[in-house]
C-alpha positions in Angstrom: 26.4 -14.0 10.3 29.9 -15.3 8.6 29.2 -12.6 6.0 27.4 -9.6 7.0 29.0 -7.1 3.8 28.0 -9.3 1.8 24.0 -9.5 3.2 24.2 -6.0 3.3 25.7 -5.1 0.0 23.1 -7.2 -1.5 20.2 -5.7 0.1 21.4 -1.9 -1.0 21.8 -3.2 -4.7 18.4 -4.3 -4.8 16.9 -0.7 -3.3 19.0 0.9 -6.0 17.7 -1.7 -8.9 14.1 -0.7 -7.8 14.7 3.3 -7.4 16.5 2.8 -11.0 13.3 1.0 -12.1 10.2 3.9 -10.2 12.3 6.7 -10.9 10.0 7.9 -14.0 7.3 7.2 -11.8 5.8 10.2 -10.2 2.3 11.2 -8.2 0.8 14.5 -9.3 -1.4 16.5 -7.6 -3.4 19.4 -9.1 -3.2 23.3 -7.7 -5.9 23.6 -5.4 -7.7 26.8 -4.0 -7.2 25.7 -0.6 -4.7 22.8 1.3 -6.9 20.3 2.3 -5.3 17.7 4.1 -7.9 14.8 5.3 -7.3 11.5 7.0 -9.4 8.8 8.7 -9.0 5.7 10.7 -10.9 2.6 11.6 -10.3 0.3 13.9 -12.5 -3.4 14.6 -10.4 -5.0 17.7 -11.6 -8.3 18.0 -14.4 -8.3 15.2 -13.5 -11.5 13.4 -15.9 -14.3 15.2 -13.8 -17.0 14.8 -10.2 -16.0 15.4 -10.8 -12.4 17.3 -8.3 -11.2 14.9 -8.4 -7.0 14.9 -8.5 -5.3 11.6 -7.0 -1.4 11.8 -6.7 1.0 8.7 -6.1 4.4 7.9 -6.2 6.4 5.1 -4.9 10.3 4.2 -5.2 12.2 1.5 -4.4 16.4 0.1 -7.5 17.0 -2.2 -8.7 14.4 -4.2 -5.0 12.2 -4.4 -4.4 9.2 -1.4 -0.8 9.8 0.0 -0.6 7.5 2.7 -2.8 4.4 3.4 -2.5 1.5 5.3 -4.8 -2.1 6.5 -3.5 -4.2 8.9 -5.7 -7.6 10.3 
């Protein structure tokens, strides 16, 4: 790398141009009686026929809102 600032420096402007552009952007979750927190996982190693390609996912959630999710072949 000749010019690693430069790389760098390039890569930090276009985090801040996309913060700038979510920052109005917000999830909202409604009070609940009771914290729920509820996750689940699946996994298929192997399961395509053809390629034996594995499929994982995963999913977790507070109350009715998704707040991390995730599927990977």
């Amino acid at each position: 790398m000749q010019i690693p600032y430069v790389e760098r420096f390039n890569v930090v402007k276009q985090i801040l141009r996309y913060v700038m552009g979510t920052k109005d952007l917000v999830l909202k979750y409604d009070k609940l009686p009771s914290f729920v927190l509820l996750g689940f996982s699946d996994s298929n190693y192997g399961g395509d026929k053809d390629d034996k390609k594995s499929t994982s996912t995963y999913i977790f959630s507070i109350g009715l809102g998704a707040i991390s999710w995730d599927s990977k072949n």
